[in-house]
C-alpha positions in Angstrom: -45.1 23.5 7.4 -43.8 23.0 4.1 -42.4 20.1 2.5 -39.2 19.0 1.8 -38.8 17.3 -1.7 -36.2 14.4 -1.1 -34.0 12.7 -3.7 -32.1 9.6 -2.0 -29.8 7.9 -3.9 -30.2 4.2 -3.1 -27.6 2.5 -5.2 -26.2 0.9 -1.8 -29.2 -1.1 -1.2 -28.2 -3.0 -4.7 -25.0 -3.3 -4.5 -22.2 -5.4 -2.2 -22.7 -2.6 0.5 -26.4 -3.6 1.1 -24.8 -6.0 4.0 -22.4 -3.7 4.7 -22.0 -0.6 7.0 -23.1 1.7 3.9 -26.1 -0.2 3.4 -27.2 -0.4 6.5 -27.0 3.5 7.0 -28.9 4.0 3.7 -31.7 1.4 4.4 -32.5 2.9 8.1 -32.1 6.6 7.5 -34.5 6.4 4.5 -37.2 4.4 6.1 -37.0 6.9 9.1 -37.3 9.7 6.9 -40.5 8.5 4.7 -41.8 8.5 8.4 -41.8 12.3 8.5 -44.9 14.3 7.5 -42.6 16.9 6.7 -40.6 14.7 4.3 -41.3 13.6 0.3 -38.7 10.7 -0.4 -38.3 9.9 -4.4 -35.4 7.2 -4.5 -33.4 7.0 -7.6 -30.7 5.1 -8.8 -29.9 7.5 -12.1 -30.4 11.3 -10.8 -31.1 12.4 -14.6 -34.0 10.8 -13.9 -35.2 13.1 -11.4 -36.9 16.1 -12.7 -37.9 17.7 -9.3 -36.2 18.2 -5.7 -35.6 20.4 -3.4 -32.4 18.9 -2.2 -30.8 15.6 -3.3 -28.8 13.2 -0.9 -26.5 10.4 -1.7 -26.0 8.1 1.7 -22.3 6.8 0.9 -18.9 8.4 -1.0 -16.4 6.2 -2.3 -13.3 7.6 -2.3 -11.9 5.7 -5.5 -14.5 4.8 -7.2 -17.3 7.5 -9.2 -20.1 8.0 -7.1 -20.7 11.7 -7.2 -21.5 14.0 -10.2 -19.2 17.6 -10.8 -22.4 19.1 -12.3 -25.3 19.3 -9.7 -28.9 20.8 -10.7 -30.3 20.1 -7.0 -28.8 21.5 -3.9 -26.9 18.7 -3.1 -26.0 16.7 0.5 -23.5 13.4 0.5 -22.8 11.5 3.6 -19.1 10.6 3.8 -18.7 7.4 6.5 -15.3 7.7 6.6 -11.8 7.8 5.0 -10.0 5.3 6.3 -8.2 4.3 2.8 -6.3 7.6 2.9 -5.0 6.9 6.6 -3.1 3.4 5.6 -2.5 4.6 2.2 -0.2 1.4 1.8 -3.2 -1.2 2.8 -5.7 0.0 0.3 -3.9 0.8 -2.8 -5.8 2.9 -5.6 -4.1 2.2 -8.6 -4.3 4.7 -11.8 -8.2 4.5 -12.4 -8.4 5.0 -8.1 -6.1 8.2 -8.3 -8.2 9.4 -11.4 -11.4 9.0 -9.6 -10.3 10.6 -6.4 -9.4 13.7 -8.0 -12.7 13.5 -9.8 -14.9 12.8 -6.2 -12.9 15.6 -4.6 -13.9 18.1 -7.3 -17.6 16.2 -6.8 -17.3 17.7 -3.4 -16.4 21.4 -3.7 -20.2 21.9 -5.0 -22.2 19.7 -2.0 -24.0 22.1 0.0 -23.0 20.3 3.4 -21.0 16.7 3.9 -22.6 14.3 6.7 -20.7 12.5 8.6 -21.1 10.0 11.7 -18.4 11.0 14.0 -16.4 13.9 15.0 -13.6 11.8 14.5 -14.6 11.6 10.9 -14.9 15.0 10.8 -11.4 15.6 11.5 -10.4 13.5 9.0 -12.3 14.6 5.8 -11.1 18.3 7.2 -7.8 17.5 7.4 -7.8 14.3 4.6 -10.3 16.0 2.2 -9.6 19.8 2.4 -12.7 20.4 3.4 -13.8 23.5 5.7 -15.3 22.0 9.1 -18.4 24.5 9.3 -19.7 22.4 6.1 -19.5 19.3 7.7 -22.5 18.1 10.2 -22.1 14.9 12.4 -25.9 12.9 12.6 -24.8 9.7 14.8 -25.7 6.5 14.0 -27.6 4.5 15.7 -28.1 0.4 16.3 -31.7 -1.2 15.1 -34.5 -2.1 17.0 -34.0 -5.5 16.7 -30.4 -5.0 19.0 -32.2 -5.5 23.0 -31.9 -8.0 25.1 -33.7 -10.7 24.0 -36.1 -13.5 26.1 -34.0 -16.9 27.4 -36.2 -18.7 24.9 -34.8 -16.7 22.1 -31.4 -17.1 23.4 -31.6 -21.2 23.5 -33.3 -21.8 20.2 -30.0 -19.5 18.7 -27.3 -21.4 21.0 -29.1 -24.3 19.9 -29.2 -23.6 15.8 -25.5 -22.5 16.0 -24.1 -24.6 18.7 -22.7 -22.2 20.4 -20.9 -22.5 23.6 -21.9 -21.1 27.5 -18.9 -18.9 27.6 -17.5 -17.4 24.1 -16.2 -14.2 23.0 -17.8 -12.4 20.0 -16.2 -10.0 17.0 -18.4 -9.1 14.1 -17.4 -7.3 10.7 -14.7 -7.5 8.3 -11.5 -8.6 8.3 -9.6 -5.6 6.2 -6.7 -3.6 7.5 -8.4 -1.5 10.1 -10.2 -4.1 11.8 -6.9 -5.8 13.4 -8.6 -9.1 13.7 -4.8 -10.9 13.6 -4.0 -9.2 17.1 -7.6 -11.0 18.2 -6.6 -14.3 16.8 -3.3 -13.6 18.8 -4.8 -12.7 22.1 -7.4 -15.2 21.9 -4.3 -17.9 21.9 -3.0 -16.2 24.8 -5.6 -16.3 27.0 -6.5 -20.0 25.9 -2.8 -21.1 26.9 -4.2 -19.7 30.7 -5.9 -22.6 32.7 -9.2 -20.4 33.7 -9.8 -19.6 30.1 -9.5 -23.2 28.8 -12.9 -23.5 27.6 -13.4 -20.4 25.9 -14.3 -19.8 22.8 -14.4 -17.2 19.8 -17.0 -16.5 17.8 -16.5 -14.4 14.2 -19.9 -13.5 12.8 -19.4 -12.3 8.8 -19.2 -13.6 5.3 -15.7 -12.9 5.0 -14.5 -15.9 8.0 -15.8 -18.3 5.6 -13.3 -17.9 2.6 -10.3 -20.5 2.4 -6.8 -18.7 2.7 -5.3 -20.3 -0.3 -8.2 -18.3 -2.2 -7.4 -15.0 -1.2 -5.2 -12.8 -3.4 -7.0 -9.4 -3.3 -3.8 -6.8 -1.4 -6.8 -5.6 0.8 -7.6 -8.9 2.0 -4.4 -9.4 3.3 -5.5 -9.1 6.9 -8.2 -11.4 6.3 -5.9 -14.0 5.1 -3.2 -13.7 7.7 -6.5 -13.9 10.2 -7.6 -17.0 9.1 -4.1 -18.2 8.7 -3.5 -17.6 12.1 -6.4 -19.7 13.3 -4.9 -22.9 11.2 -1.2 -22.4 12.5 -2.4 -22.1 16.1 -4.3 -25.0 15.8 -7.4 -22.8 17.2 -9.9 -24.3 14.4 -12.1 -26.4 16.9 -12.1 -23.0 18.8 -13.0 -20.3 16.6 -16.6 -20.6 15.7 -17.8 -19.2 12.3 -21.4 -19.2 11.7 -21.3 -17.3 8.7 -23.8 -13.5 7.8 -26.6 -13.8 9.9 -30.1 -12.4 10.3 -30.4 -10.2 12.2 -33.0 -11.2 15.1 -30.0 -14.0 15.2 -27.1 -11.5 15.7 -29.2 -10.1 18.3 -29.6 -13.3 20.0 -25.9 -14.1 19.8 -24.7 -10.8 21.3 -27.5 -11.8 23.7 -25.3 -14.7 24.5 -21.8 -13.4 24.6 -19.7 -13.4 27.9 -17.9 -10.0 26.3 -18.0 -8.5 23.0 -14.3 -7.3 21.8 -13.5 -4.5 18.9 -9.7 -4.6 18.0 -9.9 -1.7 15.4 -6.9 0.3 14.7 -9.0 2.7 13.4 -13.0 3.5 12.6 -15.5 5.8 11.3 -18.1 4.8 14.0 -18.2 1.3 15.3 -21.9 0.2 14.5 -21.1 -3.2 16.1 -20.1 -1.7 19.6 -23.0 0.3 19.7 -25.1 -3.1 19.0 -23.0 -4.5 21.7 -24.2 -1.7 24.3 -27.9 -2.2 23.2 -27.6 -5.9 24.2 -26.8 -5.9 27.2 -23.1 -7.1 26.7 -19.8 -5.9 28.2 -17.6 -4.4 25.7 -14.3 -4.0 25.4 -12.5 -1.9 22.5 -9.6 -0.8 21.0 -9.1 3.5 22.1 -9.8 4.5 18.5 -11.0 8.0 19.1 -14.5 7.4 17.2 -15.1 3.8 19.7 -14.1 6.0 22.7 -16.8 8.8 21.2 -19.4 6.4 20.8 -18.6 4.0 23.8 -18.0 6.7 26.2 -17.1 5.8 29.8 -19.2 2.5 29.1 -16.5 0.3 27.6 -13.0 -0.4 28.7 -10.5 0.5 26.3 -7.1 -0.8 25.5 -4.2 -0.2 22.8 -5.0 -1.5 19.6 -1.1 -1.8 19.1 -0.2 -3.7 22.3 -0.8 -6.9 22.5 -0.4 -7.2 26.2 -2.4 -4.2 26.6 -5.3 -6.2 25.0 -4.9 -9.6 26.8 -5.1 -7.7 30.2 -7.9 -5.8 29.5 -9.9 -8.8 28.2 -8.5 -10.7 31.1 -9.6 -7.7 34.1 -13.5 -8.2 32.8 -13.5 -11.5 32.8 -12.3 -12.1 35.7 -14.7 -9.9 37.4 -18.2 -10.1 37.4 -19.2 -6.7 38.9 -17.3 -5.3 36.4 -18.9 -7.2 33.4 -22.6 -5.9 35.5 -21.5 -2.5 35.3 -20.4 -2.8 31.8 -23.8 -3.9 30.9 -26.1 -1.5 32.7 -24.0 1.5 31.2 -23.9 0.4 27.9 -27.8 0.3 28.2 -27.8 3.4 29.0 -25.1 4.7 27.0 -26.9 3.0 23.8 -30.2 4.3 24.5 -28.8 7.9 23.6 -28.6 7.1 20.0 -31.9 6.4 17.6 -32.6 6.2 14.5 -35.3 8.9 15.2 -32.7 11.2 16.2 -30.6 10.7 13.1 -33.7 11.7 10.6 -34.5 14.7 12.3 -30.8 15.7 12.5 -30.5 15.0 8.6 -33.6 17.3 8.0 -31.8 20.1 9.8 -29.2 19.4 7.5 -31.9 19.4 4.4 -32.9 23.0 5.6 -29.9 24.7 5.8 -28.9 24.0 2.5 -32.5 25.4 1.2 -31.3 28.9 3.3 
């Protein structure tokens, strides 16, 4: 069998998106692929300095900022995550230099051999968003790490211990931009609290971002960030809302571990990494009906209006109030998560790497 001469971009891995979605993607599809026999990996930062390869991949597109080059001397593959930016246009504004560069990354495109992407719901969009015809672009799922299971009680207590976290709590991670709706959580969260069986919950909001004082934030993307954290002052909910800060990752895994129910109040995503961790834990789920949650979630999570803020409260509020149902979330998600690996997605992307050799 012959082999595949890889070039993989890894500027995410030194950049802000190292501890983001981006870099997460990058760092596990690359050390899944250098696990192939069939596979050569050469990672670059500067592609001039690559003098051989039999294709080239770059694991992230920005859509207003240059990461792409017009000119292209290797068959070339680029994984677009999503393009979400376009969708709330008036959220995430370019400016000149952003309009420049789109134009510039959409020319970039025209010459990839085949666009990756993690959803079909992302699919639709850079079809319909990008111009782009849907036969060149090829879903490859994500999928959580191996460190997302369910983890051993004495795991559990040495991380409920280290963060002080309560027995019953509610659990969000990510950001806090636009799409992520985090002030309808802050919202709901009040109204259940104001209900006399939810008295002692709490919320937990696991990311960097929770950490930042409102006063300091000025950035127009950050706006739902601020209004989030603003929220949790106004309503009085500080001695409610737990924020440990970024954490490991064997610690994540322990705090989903511990979660009564795990709750994603997206408007919109690409994929919805933190559900699928979720599932993989053992935790119920519940989600907003964004059509790439419901295509990774499946018939495993219960879904509810990301727009309707009564239609969120009652959905948190039917599991849990119900114990069977917060069983059967947890066995399904199992076995709803178990569907996607890591594994899967190299083999998928070397199907990719193949065609575009044909």
């Amino acid at each position: 069998m012959k082999t595949i001469k890889v070039a993989f971009c890894t500027k995410p891995l030194h950049s802000g998106h190292s501890v983001r979605g981006v870099g997460y993607y990058a760092r596990n599809i690359l050390e899944n692929l250098k696990s192939l026999d069939d596979v050569e990996v050469e990672e670059f930062e500067d592609i001039s300095k690559i003098k051989k390869a039999d294709v080239v991949h770059y694991p992230w597109f920005d859509l207003f900022n240059r990461t792409l080059p017009i000119n292209k001397r290797f068959p070339t593959i680029v994984t677009v995550h999503d393009v979400i930016p376009l969708l709330y246009p008036d959220q995430y504004p370019p400016g000149i230099k952003g309009r420049l560069n789109f134009a510039l990354q959409k020319i970039a495109l025209i010459s990839c051999k085949y666009i990756i992407t993690v959803s079909e719901a992302s699919k639709k969009d850079i079809e319909n968003y990008l111009k782009v015809r849907k036969e060149k672009i090829i879903v490859t799922y994500e999928a959580a790490n191996e460190n997302f299971k369910i983890q051993p009680d004495s795991k559990q207590l040495k991380i409920r211990r280290k963060f002080n976290l309560p027995e019953r709590f509610l659990l969000y991670v990510g950001d806090a931009n636009f799409n992520k709706n985090t002030p309808m959580l802050i919202e709901g969260f009040r109204k259940l609290k104001s209900l006399p069986e939810f008295k002692d919950l709490k919320l937990v909001l696991i990311g960097n971002v929770f950490l930042k004082k409102p006063e300091n934030i000025n950035h127009p993307e950050l706006e739902s960030l601020k209004k989030t954290l603003s929220l949790i002052t106004e309503y009085k909910l500080e001695n409610e809302v737990i924020i440990p800060g970024q954490l490991e990752t064997d610690e994540l895994a322990a705090v989903y571990n511990l979660a009564l129910v795990y709750v994603q109040p997206s408007l919109y995503e690409g994929f919805g990494l933190p559900v699928l961790e979720a599932m993989s834990c053992g935790v119920p789920v519940v989600s907003s009906d964004s059509p790439a949650l419901k295509e990774i979630g499946g018939e495993a999570v219960v879904y509810f209006n990301p727009k309707d803020l009564n239609s969120f409260v009652d959905c948190l509020k039917s599991v849990l109030q119900n114990r069977s149902i917060q069983d059967k979330l947890s066995k399904s998600g199992l076995n709803r998560a178990s569907r996607f690996s890591w594994e899967n997605t190299a083999d998928e992307t070397i199907k990719v790497y193949k065609q575009s050799l044909q």
